[in-house]
Backbone bond lengths (Angstrom), bond angles and torsions (degrees), N, CA, C in turn:
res aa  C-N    CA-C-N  psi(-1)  N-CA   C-N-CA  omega(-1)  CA-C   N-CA-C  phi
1 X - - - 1.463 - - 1.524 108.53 -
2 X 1.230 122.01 117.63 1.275 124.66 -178.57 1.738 110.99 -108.96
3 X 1.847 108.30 174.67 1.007 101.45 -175.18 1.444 121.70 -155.92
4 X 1.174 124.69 107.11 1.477 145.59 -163.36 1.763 122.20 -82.47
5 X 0.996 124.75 132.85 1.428 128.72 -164.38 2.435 84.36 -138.19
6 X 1.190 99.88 168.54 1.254 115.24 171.39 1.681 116.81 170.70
7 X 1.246 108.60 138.92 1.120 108.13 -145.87 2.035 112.68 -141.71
8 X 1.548 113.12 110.16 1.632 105.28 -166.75 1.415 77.29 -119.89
9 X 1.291 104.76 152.38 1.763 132.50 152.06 1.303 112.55 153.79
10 X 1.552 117.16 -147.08 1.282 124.64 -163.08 1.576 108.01 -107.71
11 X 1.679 129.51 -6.92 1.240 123.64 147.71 1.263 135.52 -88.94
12 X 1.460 94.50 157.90 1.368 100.20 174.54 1.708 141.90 -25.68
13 X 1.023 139.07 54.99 1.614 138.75 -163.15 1.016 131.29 -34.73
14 X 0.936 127.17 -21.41 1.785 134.36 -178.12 1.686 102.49 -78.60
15 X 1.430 120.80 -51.25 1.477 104.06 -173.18 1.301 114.79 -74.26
16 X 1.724 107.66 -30.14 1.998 104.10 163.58 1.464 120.64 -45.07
17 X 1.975 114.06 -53.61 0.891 84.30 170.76 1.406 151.14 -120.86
18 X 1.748 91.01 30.54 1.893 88.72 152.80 1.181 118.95 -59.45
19 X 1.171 111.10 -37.88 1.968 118.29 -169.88 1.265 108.32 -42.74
20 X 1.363 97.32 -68.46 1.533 126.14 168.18 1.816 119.87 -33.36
21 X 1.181 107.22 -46.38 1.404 109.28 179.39 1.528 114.88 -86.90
22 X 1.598 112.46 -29.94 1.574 111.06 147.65 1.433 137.10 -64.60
23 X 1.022 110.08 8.95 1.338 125.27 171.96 1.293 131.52 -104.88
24 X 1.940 89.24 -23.43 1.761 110.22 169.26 1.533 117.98 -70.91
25 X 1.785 109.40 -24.57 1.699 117.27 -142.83 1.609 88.93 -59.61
26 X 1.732 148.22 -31.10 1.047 143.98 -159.97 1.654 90.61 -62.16
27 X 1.405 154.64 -16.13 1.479 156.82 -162.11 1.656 101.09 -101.25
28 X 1.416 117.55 -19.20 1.355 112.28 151.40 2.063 89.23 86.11
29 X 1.661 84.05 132.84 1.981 80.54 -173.80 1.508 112.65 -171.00
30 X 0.951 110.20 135.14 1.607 122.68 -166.21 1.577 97.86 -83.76
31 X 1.057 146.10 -46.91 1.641 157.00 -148.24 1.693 119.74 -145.31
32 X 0.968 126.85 137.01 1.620 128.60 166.28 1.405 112.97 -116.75
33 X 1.259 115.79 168.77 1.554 115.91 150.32 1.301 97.95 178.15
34 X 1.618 100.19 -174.66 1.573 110.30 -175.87 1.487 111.09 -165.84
35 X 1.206 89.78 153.59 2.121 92.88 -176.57 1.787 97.13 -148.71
36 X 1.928 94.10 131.58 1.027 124.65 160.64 1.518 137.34 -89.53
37 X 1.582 123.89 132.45 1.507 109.58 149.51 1.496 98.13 -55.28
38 X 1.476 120.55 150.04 1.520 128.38 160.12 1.740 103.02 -98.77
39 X 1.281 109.99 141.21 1.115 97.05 172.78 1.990 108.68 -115.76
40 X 1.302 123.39 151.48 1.536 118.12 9.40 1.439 118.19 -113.89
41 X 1.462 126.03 42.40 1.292 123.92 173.34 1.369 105.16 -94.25
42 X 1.498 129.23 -6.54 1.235 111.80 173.61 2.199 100.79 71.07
43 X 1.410 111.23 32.47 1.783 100.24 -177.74 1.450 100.34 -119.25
44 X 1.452 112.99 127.65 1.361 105.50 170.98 1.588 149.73 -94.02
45 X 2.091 113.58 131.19 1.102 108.38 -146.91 1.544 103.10 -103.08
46 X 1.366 135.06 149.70 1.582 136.62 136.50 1.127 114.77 -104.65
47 X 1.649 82.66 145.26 1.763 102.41 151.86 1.242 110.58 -144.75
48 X 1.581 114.46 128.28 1.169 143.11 165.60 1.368 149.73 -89.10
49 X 1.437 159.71 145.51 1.272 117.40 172.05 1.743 85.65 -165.70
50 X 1.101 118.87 149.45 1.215 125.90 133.83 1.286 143.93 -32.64
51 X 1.243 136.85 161.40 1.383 123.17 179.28 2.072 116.08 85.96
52 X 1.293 112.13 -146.19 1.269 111.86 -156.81 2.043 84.91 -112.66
53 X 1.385 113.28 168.36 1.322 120.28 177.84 1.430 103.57 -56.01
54 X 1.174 157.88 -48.16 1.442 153.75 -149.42 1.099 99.55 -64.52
55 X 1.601 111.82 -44.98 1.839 126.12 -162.21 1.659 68.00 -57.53
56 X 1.405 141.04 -85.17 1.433 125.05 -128.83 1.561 110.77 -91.36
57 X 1.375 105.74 -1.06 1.448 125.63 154.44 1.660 118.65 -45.64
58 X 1.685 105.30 -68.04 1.221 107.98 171.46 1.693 128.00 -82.56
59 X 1.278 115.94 13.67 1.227 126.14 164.49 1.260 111.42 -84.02
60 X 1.291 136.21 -27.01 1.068 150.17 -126.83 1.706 99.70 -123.97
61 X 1.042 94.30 -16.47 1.922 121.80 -163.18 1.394 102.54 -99.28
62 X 1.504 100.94 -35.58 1.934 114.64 177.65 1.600 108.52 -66.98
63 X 1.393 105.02 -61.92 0.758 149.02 -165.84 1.627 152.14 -124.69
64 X 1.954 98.99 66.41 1.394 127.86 -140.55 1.270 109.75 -72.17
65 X 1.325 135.22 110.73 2.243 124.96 161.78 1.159 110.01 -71.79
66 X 1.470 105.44 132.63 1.204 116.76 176.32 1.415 106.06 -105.61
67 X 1.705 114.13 120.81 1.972 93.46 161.29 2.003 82.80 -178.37
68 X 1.348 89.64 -170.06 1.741 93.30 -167.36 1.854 102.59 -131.67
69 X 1.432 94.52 30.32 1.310 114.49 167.58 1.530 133.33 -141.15
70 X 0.660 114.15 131.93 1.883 100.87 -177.37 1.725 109.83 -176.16
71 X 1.380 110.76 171.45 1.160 136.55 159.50 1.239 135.81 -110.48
72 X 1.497 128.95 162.48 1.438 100.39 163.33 1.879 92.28 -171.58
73 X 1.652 104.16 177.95 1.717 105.81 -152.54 1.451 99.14 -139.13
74 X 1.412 149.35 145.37 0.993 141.06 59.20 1.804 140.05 4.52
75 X 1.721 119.81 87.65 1.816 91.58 -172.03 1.364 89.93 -110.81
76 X 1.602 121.40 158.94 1.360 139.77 155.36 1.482 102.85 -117.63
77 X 1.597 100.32 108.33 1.367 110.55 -172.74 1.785 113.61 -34.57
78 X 1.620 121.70 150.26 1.023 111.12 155.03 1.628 112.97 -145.57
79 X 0.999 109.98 -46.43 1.701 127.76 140.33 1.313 105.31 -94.91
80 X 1.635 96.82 132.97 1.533 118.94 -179.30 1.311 146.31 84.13
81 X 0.924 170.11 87.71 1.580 174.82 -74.62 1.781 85.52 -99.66
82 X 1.501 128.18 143.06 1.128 133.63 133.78 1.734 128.04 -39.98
83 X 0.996 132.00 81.37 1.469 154.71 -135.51 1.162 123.50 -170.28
84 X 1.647 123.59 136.15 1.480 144.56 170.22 1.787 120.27 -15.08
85 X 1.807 97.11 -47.88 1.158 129.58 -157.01 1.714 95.70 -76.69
86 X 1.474 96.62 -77.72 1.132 104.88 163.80 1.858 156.37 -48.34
87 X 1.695 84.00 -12.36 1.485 77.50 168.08 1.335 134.05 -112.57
88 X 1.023 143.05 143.72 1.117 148.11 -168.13 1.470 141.04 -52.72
89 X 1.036 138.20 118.02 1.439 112.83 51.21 1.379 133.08 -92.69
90 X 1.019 144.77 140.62 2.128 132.11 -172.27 1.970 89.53 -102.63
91 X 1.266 82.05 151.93 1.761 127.88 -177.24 1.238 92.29 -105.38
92 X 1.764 88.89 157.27 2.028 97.55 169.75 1.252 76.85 -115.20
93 X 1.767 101.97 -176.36 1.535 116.87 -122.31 1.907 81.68 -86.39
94 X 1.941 137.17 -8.26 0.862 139.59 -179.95 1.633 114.20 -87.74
95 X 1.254 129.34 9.15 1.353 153.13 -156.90 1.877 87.17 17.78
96 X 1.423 117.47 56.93 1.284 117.69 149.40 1.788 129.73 -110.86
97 X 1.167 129.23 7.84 1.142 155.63 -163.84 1.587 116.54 -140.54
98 X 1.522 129.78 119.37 0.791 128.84 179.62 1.784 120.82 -126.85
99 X 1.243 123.18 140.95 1.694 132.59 -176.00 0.860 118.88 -109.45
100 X 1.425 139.40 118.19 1.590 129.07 147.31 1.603 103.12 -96.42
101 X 1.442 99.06 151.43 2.057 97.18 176.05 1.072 95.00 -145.82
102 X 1.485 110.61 144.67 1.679 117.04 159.33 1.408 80.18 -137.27
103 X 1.934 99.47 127.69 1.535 114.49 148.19 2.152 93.50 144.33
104 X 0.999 111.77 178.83 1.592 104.32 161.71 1.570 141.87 -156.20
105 X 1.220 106.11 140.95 1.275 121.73 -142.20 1.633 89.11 -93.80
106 X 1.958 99.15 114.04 1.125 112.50 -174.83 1.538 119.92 -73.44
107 X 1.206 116.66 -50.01 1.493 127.82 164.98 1.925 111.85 -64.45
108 X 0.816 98.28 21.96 2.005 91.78 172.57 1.350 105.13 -81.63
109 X 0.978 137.31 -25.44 1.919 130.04 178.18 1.504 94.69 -49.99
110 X 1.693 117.75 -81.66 1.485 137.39 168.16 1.511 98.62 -6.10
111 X 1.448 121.34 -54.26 1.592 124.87 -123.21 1.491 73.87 -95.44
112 X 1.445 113.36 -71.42 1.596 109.94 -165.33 1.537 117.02 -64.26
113 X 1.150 141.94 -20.01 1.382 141.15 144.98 1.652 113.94 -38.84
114 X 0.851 133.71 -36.38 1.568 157.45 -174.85 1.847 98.63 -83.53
115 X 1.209 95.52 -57.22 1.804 95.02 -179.63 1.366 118.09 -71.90
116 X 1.518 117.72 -29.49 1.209 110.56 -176.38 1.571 96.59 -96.56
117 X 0.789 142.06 15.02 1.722 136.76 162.14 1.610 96.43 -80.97
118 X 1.129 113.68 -22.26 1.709 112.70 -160.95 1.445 109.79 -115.19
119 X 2.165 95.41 24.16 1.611 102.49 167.35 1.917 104.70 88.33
120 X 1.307 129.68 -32.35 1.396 126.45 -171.28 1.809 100.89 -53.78
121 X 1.371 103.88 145.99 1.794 110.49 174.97 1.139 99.84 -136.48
122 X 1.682 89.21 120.29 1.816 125.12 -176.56 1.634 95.87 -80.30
123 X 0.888 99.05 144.43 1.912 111.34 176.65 1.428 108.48 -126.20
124 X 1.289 135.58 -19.12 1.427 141.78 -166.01 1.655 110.27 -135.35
125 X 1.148 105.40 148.70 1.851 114.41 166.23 1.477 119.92 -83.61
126 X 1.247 86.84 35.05 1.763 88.80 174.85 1.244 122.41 -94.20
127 X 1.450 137.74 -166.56 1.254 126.89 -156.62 2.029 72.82 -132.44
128 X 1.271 105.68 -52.11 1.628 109.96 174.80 1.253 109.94 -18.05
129 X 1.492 127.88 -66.45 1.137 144.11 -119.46 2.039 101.43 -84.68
130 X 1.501 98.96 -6.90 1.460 115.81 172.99 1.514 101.75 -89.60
131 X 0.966 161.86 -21.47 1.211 176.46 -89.01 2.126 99.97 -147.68
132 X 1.923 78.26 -79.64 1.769 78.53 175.60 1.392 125.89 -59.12
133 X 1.238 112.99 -25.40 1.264 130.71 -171.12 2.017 104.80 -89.74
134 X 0.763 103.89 -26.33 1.884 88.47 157.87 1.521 114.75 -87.34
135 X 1.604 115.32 -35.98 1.358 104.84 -172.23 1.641 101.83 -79.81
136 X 1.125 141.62 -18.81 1.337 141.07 124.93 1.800 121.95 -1.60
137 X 1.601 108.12 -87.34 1.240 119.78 148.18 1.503 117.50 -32.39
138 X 1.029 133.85 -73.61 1.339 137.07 -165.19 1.651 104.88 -65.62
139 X 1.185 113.76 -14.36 1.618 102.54 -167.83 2.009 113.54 -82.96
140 X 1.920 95.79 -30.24 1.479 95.59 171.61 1.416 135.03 -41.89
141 X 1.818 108.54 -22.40 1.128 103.16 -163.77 1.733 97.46 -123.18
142 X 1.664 113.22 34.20 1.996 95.28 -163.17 1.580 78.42 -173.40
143 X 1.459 98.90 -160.15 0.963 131.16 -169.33 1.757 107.37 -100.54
144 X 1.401 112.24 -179.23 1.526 113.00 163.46 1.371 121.23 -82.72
145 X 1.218 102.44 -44.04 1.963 102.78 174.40 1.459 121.95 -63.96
146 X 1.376 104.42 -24.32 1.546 134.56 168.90 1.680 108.01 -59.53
147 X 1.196 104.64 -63.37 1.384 120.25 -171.73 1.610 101.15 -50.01
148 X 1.424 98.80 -74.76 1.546 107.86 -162.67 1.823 89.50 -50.52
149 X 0.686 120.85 -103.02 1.823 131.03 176.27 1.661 85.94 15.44
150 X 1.319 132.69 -69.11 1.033 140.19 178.51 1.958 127.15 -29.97
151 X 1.229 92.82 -53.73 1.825 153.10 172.73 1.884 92.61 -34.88
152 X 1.612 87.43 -77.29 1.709 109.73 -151.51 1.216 75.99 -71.58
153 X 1.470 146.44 -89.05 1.552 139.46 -167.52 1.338 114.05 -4.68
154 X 1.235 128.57 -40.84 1.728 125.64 -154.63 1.869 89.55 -101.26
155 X 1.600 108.92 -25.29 1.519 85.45 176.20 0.946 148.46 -81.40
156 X 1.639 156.93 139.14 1.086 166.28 148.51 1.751 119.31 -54.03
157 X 1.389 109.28 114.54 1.939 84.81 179.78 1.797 97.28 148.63
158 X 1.190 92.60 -171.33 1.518 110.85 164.05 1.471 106.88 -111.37
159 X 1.408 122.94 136.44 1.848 123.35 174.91 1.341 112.10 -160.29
160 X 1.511 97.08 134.25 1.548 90.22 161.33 1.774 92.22 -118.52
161 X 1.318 129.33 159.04 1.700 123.02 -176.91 1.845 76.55 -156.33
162 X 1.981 89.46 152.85 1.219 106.18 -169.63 1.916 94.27 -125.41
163 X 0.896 162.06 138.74 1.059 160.05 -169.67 1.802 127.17 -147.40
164 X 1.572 108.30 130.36 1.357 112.61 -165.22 1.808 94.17 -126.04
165 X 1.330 109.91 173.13 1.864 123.15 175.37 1.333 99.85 -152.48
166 X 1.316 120.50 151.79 1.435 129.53 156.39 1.650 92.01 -76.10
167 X 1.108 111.87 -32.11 1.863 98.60 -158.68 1.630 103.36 -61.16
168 X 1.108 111.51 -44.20 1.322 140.53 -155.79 1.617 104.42 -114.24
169 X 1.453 113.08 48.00 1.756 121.77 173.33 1.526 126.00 -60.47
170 X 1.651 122.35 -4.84 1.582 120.80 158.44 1.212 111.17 -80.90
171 X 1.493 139.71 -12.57 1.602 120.95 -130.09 1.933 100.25 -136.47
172 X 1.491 100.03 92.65 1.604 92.84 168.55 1.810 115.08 -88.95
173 X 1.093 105.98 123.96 1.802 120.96 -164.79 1.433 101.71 -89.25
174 X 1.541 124.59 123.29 1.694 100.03 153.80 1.714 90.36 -122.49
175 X 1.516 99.26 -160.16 1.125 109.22 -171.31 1.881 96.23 178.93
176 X 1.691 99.89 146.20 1.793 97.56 167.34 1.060 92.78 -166.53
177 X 1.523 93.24 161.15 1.936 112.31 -172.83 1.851 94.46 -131.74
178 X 0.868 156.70 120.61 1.422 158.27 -131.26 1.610 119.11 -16.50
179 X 1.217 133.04 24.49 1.427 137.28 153.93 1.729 120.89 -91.18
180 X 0.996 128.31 129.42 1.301 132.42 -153.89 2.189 91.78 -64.34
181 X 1.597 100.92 164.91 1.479 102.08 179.31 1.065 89.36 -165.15
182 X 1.396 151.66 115.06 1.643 150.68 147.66 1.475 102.69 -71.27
183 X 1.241 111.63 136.74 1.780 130.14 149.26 1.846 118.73 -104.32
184 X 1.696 95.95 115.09 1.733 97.88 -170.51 1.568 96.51 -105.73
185 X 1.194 120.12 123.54 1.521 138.17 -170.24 2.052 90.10 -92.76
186 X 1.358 112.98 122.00 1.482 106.49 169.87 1.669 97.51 -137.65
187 X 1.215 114.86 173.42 1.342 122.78 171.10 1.792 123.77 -57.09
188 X 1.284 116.11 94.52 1.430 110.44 -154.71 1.235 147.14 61.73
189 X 1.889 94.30 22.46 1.297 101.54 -168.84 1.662 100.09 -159.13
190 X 1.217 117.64 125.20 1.725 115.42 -176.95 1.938 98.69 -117.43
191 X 1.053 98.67 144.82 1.281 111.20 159.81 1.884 130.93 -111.61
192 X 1.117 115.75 -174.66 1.500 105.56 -172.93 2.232 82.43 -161.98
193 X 1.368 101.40 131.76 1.777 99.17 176.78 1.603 78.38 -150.38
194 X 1.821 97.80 177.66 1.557 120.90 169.37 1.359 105.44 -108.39
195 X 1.932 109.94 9.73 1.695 92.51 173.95 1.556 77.61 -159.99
196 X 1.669 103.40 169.78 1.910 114.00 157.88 1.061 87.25 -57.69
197 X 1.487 155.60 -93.59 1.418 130.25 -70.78 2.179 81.27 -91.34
198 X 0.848 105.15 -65.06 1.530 90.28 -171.85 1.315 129.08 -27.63
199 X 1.490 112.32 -12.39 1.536 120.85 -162.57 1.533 107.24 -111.95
C-alpha cells in the first residue's frame, strides 16, 4: 500500500510534502522519494532513498529543492526489490516528466515490451515505470493532460498516479482507476494525496 501527497501553489513544496508523507507512514512503506519543479529554471529534481522517511528527510537537509510544485511517495514493494532504483518517483528516459503510483498495472509486462521496441530505457523493476514512459510517448504529439488521459486508457489494474513536467511547470495531473486519490482545493494552492490525513 503506498502513499502519494502532491502539491501546486505559492509555497514552498518540499516541507508540505514531507509533512504530508509523514502523515502517510501509518500505510506502512519500504521506500520514499520526491521530485520537484525547481524554481526558477523550471528543471526537474528527485530524491529518493530507501529505508524509513528520515533516510530522505536527511537527504533532503544535504541537499534542499526549491520550487512551488512537487510530488512525493511512500512505496510498499510490489514489483521489485525495495531499492534506490526502484523507488519512487520514476523519470522518463529525458528526466523531464515525473510519476508517483500507488496501485498495479496488470498488463505492464505487454506495455513495456512494446516501449522498449520503440527505443524507451527501463531502469527499475517496476510495473510504474510503464506509466512515465507512455505519458512520455504520448506527450510528442499533445499536451500533458492530453498525454496522461492518453496514459490511463492503455492501463489495466488498480491506480491512482500523481504527475509533474518541467515542460508543463503550472500543471499538477492525477488520475485513478479503483485506488483511492483525494483532491484538496485551498486558496492558491491545490493538493492531490491517497488519504485526508496528509492534507
Amino acid at each position: 500500500m503506498c502513499g502519494i501527497i502532491g502539491y501546486i501553489g505559492e509555497r514552498e513544496a518540499q516541507p508540505i510534502l514531507l509533512n504530508g508523507l509523514k502523515r502517510l507512514e501509518y500505510r506502512g512503506y519500504d521506500s520514499s522519494g520526491m521530485a520537484l519543479i525547481l524554481s526558477p529554471k523550471n528543471t526537474l529534481s528527485i530524491r529518493k532513498s530507501p529505508g524509513k522517511i528520515k533516510v530522505l528527510e536527511a537527504l533532503l537537509q544535504k541537499r534542499p529543492m526549491r520550487g512551488i510544485i512537487g510530488i512525493a511517495h511512500t512505496r510498499w514493494a510490489t514489483h521489485g526489490a525495495p531499492n534506490q532504483i526502484n523507488a519512487h518517483p520514476h523519470f522518463d528516459c529525458k528526466s523531464e516528466i515525473a510519476v508517483v503510483h500507488n496501485g498495479i498495472i496488470e498488463n505492464y509486462s505487454q506495455l513495456k515490451k512494446e516501449l522498449m521496441k520503440e527505443g524507451h530505457k527501463f531502469v527499475s523493476e517496476t510495473d510504474t515505470e510503464v506509466i512515465i514512459h507512455l505519458i512520455e510517448k504520448f506527450l510528442k504529439n499533445g499536451n500533458l493532460e492530453e498525454a496522461v488521459r492518453k496514459t490511463v486508457a492503455k492501463l489495466e489494474g488498480s491506480f491512482a498516479i500523481g504527475v509533474i513536467s518541467s515542460r508543463e511547470p503550472d500543471k499538477l495531473i492525477g488520475a485513478r482507476l479503483g485506488s483511492p486519490l483525494i483532491v484538496g482545493l485551498g486558496k492558491n494552492e491545490n493538493f492531490l494525496a491517497s488519504d485526508v490525513p496528509a492534507i
